[in-house]
C-alpha positions in Angstrom: -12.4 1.1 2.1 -15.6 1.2 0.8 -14.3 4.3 -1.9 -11.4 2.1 -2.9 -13.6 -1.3 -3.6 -16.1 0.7 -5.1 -13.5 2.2 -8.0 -11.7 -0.7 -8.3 -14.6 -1.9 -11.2 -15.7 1.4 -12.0 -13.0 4.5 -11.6 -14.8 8.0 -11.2 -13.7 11.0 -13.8 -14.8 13.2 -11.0 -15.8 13.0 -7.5 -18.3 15.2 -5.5 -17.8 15.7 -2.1 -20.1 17.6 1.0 -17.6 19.8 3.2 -18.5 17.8 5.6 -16.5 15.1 4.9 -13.8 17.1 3.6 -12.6 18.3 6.7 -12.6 15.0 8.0 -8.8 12.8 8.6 -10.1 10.4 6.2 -10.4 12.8 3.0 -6.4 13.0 3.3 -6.4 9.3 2.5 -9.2 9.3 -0.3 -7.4 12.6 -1.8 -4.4 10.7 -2.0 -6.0 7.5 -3.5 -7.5 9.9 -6.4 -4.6 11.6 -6.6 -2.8 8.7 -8.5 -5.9 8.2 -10.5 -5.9 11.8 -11.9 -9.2 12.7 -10.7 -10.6 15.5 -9.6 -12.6 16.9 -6.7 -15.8 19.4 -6.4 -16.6 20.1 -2.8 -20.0 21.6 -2.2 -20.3 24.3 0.7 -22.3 25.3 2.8 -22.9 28.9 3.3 -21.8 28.0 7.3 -19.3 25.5 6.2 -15.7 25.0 8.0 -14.3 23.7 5.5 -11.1 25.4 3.4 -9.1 24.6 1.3 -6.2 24.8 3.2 -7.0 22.1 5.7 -5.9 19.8 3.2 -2.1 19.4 4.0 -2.2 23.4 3.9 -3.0 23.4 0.3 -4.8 25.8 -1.7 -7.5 25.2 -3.8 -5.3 23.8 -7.0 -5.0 21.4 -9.6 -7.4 18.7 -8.2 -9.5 20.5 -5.7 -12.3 22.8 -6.6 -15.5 24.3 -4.2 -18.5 25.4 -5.2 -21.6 26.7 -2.6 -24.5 24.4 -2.3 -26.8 27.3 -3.4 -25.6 27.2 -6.6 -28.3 26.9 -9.6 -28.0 23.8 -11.2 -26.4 24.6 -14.5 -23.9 26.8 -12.6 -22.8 22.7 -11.0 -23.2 21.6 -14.4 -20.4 24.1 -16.3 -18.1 23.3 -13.1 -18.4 19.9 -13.8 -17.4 20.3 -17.4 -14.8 22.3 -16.9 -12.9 19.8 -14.7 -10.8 17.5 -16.7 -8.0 15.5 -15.8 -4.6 16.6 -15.0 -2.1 15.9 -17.9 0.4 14.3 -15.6 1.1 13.0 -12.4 3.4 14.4 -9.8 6.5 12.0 -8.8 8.0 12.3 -5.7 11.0 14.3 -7.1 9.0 16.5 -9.0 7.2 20.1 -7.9 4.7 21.7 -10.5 2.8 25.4 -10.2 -0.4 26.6 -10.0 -2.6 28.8 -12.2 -0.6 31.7 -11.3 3.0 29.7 -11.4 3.5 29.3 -7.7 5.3 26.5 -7.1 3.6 23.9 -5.1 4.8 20.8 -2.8 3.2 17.7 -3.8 0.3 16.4 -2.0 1.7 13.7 0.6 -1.2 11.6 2.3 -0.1 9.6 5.8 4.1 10.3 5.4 5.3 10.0 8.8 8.5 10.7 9.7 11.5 7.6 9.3 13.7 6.7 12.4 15.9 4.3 12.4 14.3 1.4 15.0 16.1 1.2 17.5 18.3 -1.9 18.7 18.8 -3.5 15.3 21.7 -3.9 13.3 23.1 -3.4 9.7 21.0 -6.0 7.0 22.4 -9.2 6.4 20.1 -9.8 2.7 17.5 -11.0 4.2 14.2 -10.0 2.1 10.2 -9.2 3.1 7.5 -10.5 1.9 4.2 -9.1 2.8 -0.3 -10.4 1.8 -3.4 -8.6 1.6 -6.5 -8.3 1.2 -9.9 -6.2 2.0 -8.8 -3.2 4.2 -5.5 -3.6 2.6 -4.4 -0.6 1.2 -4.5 1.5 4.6 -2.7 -1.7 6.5 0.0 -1.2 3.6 0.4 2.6 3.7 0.8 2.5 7.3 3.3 -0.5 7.4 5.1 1.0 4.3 5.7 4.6 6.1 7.9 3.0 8.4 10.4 1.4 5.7 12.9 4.1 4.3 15.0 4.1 1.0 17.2 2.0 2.2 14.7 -0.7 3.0 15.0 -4.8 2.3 13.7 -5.9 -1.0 9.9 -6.1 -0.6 7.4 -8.2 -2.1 3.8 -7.8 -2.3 0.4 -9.7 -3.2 -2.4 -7.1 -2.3 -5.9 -9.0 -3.7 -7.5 -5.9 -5.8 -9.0 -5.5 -8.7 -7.7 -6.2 -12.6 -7.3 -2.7 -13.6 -6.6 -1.3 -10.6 -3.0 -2.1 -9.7 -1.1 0.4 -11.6 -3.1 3.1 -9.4 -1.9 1.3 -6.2 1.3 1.2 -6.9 1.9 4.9 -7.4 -0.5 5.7 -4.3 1.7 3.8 -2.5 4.9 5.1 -4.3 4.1 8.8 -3.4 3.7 7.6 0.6 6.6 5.4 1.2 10.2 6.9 1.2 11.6 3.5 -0.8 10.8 2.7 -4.6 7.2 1.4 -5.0 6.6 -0.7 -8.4 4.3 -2.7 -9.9 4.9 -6.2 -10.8 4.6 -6.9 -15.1 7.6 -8.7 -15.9 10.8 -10.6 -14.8 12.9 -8.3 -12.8 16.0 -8.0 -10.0 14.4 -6.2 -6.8 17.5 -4.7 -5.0 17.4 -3.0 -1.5 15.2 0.4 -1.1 12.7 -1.2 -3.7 9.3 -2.6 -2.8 7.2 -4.7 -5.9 3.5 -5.3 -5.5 2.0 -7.6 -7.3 -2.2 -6.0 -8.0 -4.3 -7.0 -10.5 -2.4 -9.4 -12.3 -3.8 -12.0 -14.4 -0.6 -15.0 -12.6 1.2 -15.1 -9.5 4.1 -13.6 -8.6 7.3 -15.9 -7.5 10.8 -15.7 -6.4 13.4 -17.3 -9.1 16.4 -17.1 -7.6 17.8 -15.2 -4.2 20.6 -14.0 -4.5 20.4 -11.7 -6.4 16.7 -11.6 -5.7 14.5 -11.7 -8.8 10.8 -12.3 -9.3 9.1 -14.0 -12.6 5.7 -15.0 -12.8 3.3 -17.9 -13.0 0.2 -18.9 -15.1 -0.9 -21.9 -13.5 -4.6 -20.4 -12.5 -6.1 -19.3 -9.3 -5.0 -20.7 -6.1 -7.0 -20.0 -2.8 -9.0 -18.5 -4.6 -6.9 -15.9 -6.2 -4.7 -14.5 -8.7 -2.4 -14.0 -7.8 -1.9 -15.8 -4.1 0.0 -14.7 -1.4 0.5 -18.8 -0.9 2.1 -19.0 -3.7 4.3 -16.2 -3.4 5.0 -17.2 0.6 5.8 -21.0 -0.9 8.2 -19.7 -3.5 10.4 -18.5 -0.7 10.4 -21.5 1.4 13.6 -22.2 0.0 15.2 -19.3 1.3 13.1 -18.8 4.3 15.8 -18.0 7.0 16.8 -14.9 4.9 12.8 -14.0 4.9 10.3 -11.6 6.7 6.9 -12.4 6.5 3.6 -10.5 7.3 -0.4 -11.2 6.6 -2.1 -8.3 6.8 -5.9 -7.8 7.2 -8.0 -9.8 4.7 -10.8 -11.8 3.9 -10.8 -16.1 3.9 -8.0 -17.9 4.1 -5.3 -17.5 0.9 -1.1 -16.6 3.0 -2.6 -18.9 6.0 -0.6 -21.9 4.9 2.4 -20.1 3.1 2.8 -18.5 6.6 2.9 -21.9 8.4 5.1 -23.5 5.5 7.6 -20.4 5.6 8.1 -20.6 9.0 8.7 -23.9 9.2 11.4 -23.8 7.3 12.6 -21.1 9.6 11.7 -17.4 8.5 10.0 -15.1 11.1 7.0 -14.3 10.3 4.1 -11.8 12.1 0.4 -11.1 11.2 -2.6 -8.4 12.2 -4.0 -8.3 14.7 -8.1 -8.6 15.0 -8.7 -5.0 16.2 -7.0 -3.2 13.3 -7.7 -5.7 11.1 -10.8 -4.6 8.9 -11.5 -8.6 8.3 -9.8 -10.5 10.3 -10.0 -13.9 7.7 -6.5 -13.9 6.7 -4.4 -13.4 9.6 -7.1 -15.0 11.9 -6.8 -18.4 9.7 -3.0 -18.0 9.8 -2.9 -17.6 13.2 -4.7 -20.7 13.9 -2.8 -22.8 12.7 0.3 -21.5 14.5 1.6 -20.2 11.4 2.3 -16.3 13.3 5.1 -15.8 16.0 3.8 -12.4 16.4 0.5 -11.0 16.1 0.9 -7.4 16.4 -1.3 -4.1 15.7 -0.8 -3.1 12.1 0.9 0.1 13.6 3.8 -2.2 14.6 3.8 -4.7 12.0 6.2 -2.1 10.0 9.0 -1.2 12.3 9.3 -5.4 13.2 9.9 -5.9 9.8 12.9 -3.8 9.8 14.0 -5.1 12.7 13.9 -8.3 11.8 15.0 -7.9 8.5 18.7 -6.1 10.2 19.5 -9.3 12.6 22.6 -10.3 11.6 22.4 -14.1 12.8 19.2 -16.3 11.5 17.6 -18.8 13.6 19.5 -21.7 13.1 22.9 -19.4 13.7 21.1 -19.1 17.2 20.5 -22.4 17.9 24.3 -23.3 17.1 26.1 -20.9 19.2 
């Protein structure tokens, strides 16, 4: 988290890495994150070092990961470096490309778990999910995300980030989640098996009309603080909120708290982090205090219940009346 707050302002052309690290879990999740910004890695190496390449989702050395020893001279570093530009074009999730030699290659695919079908819930009935974050995010997001399929409700996003950084997100998270991730820029339908995250915008992101679902945007200036809010997003949908599915994820202060509260008022059902996966636990904390949560579940969880949810076939009030 600290790798992703520090590029939003400033995004590397390169990154150096000690073997070390690269054999950690977590390099999966920072290769990924530079994947979508076409940057590439140099790992140094120790002469001892357990590192190789293909720890790395059993991936060679290739078109974004390089090694060189730690005894090398300095101008020997200094040519690698040069030599490293970026990669012409991404990789989609349909597409394959070759190395060097003209081996094809899978893509790299950072924290894709396997889709199942959870179990005990029943064919979707249009209802929609609407999902805030903040710091720690973009991990709460990919983890949640792996659970939904390509067949998933329309999803909405407000993940707080930085101006130039959405784009970026929204492909990271496009090449880990089986459904459609795109970015929110203009006026749009959002139809099942498609997820839109608002990033980096300059206004917030809103619901025009349900049914069909389609999003449009507005300029009236930061509220809670941000730009755009998960309030305003969660208000937009109050309207409609026994056909929504509503989660605030882990986040700093206090901006979804009350568009939580006012959503499920108005009857959606609605769920946020809990503290010990959360990485700040401002958001869903404040949100939970005010009784705005009917669940507060480990982010781990927080995916499959929106599915769930989202396939009931009777709302609330249908409850109530029978």
């Amino acid at each position: 988290m600290n790798t992703y707050n520090e590029v939003e302002s400033s995004p590397p052309n390169i990154v150096l890495i000690s073997d070390r690290l690269a054999i950690l879990p977590e390099f999966e999740v920072m290769r990924g994150l530079f994947s979508m910004m076409d940057v590439r890695w140099l790992v140094f190496q120790g002469d001892r070092s357990r590192f190789t390449p293909r720890q790395i989702s059993g991936l060679p050395t290739g078109a974004d990961l390089f090694t060189i020893p730690k005894s090398a001279r300095p101008d020997a570093v200094l040519r690698q470096l040069r030599s490293l530009t970026r990669r012409p074009q991404r990789v989609t999730k349909s597409e394959r490309s070759c190395d060097s030699q003209g081996r094809s290659r899978t893509p790299f695919r950072a924290m894709v778990t396997q889709i199942t079908e959870p179990r005990n819930c029943v064919q979707s009935d249009g209802k929609i999910v609407l999902i805030g974050a903040s710091t720690g995010g973009v991990d709460a997001l990919m983890t949640v995300l792996s659970k939904f399929d390509q067949y998933c409700p329309p999803t909405l996003i407000v993940q707080h980030t930085g101006e130039r950084f959405g784009s970026s997100l929204a492909n990271l998270l496009d090449r880990n989640c089986p459904a459609k991730v795109h970015l929110a820029s203009t006026p749009r339908g959002v139809g099942p098996g498609e997820v839109v995250i608002a990033a980096g915008l300059s206004s917030h992101m809103i619901i025009k009309q349900f049914a069909p679902l389609r999003i449009d945007f507005d300029l009236s200036g930061p509220v809670s603080g941000h730009q755009p809010s998960v309030d305003v997003l969660f208000r937009s949908a109050t309207k409609y909120a026994d056909r929504v599915v509503a989660a605030l994820l882990t986040g700093m202060g206090r901006d979804g708290a009350a568009g939580l509260k006012a959503l499920r008022n108005a009857g959606a059902s609605t769920v946020v982090q809990d503290e010990a996966t959360s990485v700040v636990y401002g958001m869903p904390r404040a949100a939970a205090e005010i009784g705005a949560a009917e669940k507060v579940l480990p982010v781990q969880k927080i995916g499959e219940m929106l599915i769930c949810e989202s396939k009931k076939r009777r709302n609330r009030s249908q409850e109530k009346q029978a």
